[in-house]
C-alpha positions as CSV (number, residue, x, y, z in Angstrom):
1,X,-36.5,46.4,-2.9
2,X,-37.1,47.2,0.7
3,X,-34.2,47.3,3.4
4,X,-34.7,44.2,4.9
5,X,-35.0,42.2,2.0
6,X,-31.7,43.8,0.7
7,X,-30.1,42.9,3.8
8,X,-31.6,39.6,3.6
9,X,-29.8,39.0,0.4
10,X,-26.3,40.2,1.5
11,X,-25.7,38.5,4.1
12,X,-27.0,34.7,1.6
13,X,-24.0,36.2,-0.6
14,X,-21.6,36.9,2.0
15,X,-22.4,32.8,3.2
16,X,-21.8,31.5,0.2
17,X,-18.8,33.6,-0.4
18,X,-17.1,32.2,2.9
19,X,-17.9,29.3,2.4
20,X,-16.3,28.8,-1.1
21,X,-12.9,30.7,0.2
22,X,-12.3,28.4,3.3
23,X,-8.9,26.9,3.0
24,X,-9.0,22.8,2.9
25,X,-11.9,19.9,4.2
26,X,-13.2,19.7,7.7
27,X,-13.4,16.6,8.6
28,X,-13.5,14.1,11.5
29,X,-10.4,13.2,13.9
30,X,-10.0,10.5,16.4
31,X,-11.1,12.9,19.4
32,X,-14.5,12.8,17.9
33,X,-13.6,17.1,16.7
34,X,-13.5,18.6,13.4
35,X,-10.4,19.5,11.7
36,X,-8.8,20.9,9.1
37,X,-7.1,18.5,6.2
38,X,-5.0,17.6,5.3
39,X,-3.4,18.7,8.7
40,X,0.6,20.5,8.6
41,X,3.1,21.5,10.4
42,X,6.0,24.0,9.2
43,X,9.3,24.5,10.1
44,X,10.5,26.3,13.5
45,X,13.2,28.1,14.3
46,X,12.3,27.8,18.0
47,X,12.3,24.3,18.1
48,X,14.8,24.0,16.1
49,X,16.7,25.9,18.5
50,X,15.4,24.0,21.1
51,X,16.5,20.6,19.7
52,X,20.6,22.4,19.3
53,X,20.5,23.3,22.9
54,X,19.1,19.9,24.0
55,X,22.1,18.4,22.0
56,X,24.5,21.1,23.4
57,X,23.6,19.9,26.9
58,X,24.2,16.5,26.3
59,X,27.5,16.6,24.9
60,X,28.3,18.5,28.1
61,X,26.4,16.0,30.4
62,X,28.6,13.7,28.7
63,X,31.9,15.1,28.7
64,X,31.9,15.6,25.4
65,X,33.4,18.0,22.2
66,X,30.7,19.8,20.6
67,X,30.1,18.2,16.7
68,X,27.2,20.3,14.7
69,X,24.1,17.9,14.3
70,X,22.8,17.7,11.1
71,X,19.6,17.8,11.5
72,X,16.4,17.6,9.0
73,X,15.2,20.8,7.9
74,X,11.5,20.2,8.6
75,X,11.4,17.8,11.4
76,X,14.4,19.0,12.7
77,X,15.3,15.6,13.7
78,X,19.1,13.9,13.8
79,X,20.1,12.6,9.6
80,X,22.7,11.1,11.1
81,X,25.3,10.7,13.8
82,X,28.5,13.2,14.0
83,X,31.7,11.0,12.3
84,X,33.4,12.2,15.0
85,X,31.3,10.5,18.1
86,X,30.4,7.1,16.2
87,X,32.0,4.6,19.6
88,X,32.4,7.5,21.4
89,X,28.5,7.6,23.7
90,X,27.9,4.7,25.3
91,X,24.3,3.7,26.4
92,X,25.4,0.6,28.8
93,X,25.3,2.3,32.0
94,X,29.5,2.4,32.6
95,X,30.0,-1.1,31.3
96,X,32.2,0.3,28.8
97,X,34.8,-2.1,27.3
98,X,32.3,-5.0,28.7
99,X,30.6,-7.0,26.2
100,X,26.4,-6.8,26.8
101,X,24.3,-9.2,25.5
102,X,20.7,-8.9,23.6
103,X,18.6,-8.1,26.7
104,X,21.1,-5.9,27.6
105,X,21.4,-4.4,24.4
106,X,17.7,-3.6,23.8
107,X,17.3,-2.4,27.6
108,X,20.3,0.2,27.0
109,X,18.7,1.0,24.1
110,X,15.2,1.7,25.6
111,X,16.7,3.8,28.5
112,X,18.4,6.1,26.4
113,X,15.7,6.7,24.2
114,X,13.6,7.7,26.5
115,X,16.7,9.8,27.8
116,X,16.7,11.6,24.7
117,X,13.8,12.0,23.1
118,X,13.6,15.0,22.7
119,X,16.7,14.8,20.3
120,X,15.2,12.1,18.9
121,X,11.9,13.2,18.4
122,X,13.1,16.8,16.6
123,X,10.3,18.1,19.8
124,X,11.8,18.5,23.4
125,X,8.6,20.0,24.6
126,X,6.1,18.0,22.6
127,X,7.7,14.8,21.2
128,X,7.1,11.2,21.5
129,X,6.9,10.1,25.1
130,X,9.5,7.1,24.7
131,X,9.4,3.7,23.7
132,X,6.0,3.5,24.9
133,X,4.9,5.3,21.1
134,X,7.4,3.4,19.3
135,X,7.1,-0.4,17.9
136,X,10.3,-2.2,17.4
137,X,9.9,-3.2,13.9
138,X,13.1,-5.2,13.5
139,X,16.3,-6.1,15.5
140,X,19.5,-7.7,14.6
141,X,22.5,-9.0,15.8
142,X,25.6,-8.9,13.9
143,X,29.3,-10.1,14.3
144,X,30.0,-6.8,16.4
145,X,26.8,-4.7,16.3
146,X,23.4,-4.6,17.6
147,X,20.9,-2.9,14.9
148,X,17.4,-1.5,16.1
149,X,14.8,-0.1,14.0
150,X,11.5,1.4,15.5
151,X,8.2,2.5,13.6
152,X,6.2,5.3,15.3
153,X,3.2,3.7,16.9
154,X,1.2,7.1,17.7
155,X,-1.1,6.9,14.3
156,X,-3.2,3.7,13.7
157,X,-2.2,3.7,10.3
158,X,2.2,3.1,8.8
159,X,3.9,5.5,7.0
160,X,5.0,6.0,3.6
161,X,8.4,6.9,2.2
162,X,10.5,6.1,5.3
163,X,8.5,8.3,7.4
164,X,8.0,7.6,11.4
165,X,11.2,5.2,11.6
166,X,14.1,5.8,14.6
167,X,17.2,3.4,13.4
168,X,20.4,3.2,16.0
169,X,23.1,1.1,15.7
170,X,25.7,0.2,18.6
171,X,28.5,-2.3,19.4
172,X,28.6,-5.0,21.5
173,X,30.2,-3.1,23.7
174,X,26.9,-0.4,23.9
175,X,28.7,2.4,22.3
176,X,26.6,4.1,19.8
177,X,27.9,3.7,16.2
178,X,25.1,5.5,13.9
179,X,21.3,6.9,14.5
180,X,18.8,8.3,12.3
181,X,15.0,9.8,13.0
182,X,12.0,10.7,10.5
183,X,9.6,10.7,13.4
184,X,6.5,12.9,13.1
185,X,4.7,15.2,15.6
186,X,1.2,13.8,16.4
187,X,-1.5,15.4,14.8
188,X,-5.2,14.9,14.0
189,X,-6.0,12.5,11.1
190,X,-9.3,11.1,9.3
191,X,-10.4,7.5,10.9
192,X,-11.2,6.1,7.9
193,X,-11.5,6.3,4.0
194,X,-13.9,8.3,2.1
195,X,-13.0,7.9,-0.7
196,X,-14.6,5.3,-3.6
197,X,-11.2,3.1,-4.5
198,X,-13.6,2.1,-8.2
199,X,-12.1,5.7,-9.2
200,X,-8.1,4.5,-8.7
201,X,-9.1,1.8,-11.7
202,X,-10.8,4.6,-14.1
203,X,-7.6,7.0,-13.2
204,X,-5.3,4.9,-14.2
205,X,-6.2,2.4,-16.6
206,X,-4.9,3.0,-20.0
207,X,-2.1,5.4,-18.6
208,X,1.3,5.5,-20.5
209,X,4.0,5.4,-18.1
210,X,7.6,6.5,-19.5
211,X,10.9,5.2,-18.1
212,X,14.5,5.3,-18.5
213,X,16.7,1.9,-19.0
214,X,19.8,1.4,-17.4
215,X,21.3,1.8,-20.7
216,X,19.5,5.2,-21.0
217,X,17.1,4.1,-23.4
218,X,13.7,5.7,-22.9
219,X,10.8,3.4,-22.5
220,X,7.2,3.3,-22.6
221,X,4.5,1.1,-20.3
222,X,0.9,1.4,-20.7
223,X,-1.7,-0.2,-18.3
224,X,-4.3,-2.2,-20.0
225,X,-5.6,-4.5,-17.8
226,X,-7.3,-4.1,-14.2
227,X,-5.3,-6.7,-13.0
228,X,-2.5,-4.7,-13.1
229,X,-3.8,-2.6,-10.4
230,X,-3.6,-3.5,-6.9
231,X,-4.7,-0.9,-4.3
232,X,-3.2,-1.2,-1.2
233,X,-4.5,-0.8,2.7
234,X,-4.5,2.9,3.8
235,X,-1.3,4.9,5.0
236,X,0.1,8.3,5.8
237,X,1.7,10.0,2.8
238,X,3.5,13.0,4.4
239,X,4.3,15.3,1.5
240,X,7.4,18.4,1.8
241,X,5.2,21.5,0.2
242,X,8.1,24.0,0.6
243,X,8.5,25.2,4.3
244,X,5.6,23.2,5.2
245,X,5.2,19.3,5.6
246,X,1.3,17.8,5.3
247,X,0.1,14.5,6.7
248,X,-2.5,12.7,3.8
249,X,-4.0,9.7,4.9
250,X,-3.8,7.7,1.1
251,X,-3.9,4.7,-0.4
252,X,-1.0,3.1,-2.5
253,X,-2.1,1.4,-5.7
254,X,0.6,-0.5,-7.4
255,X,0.1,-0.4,-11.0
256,X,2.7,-3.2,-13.5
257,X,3.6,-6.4,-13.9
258,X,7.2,-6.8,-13.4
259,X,8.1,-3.8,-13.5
260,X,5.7,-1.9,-11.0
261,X,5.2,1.8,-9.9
262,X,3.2,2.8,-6.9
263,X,0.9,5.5,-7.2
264,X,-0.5,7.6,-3.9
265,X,-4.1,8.9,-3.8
266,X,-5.4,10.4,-0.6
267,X,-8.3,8.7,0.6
268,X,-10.0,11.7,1.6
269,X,-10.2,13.4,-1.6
270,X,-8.9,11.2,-4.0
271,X,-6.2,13.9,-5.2
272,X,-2.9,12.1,-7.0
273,X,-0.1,13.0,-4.3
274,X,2.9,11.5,-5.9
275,X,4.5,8.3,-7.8
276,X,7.3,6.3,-7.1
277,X,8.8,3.9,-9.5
278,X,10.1,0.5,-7.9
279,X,12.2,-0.8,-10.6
280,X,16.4,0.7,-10.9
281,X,16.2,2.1,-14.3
């Protein structure tokens, strides 16, 4: 065999052997570029760091005690609200003790998110830029609170699994009783489905599910008909692999009658990310 053909054939093997050793799918993002999917983010230190000292200076700012902030450990957004400071930060711009009304309420509420986003977001440097990529999903008004709940509105697709939600809570007097944040950095997703739905129907018909009564008594459900599975308009699955969370755009397909599970595929691949049962048991 002569050198060049040798050479010829080494670098056709070396190809094929990159190519089969690449690490997950390109595919296309909303920018029109190629990406890597599903796309990830892991946890950081710094930013964690960074999301401490933001709180740090705001207790300061405010004249306030320092209270640890429990924060999540991959988002490293707020769980919750210090016992300690629930009534004790007020968002109504010095009209403490003075009762606000709706307008009032929801204006407060605006302002000091986009105060503190970076708190709220788990990203000082690279959060969400404020209300403006957040939907209010719901607001009530109780006896003597105000309740706000925002969905994330910086994919064009919901979340699963309580994912890309920002809940406060404060009294009628603007004081800040609770808060709690599962927002998500922004990063590149698929447009669309590629994925054949047809395959959700051969997956899971005929599939025994086993469950647990409330009298501990273990059951057994088995889908037999297609009519007991419904897929579902596309969302974002985010799933915790370790120190690393991953963004799946997937379709839910609920799957029962009566009692009903729901089943995640991703819609790029069609790869079963995870099952949750919708029935207490």
């Amino acid at each position: 065999m002569s050198r060049s053909a040798a050479t010829i054939i080494f670098i056709i093997f070396l190809t094929i052997a990159c190519s089969c050793t690449t690490p997950g799918q390109q595919v296309n993002t909303p920018q029109g570029k190629e990406a890597t999917y599903p796309p990830s983010f892991e946890m950081s230190p710094g930013r964690r760091q960074e999301v401490q000292d933001a709180w740090k200076n705001f207790l300061a700012e405010s004249g306030l005690p320092f209270s640890p902030l429990e924060l999540d450990p991959l988002l490293n957004t707020p769980r919750s609200l210090p016992v300690g400071l629930s009534g004790r930060i007020n968002l109504a711009n010095g009209k403490k003790n003075s009762a606000i009304g709706e307008m009032e309420a929801k204006e407060a509420v605006r302002n000091f998110i986009e105060r503190r986003r970076g708190i709220l977001s788990g990203d000082p440097k690279n959060g969400i830029q404020g209300v403006r990529d957040l939907s209010l999903a719901s607001f009530t008004a109780n006896g003597n609170s105000y309740k706000f709940s925002y969905q994330q509105a910086t994919y064009p697709f919901s979340f699963a699994s309580g994912y890309g939600e920002l809940k406060l809570m404060i009294d009628k007097t603007g004081n800040l009783l609770s808060w709690s944040s599962s927002l998500i950095p922004k990063l590149d997703l698929p447009t669309s489905p590629s994925v054949n739905t047809e395959e959700f129907y051969k997956k899971l018909l005929n599939r025994e599910l086993s469950y647990t009564t409330i009298a501990g008594k273990l059951q057994t459900y088995k889908i037999t008909k297609r009519e007991q599975i419904i897929v579902k308009e596309p969302v974002i699955f985010p799933k915790r692999r370790g120190n690393k969370l991953t963004l799946h755009l997937a379709f839910p397909v609920d799957v029962g009658n009566g009692m009903t599970w729901t089943y995640y595929f991703d819609a790029i691949d069609g790869e079963e990310l995870g099952v949750n049962q919708n029935f207490a048991s």
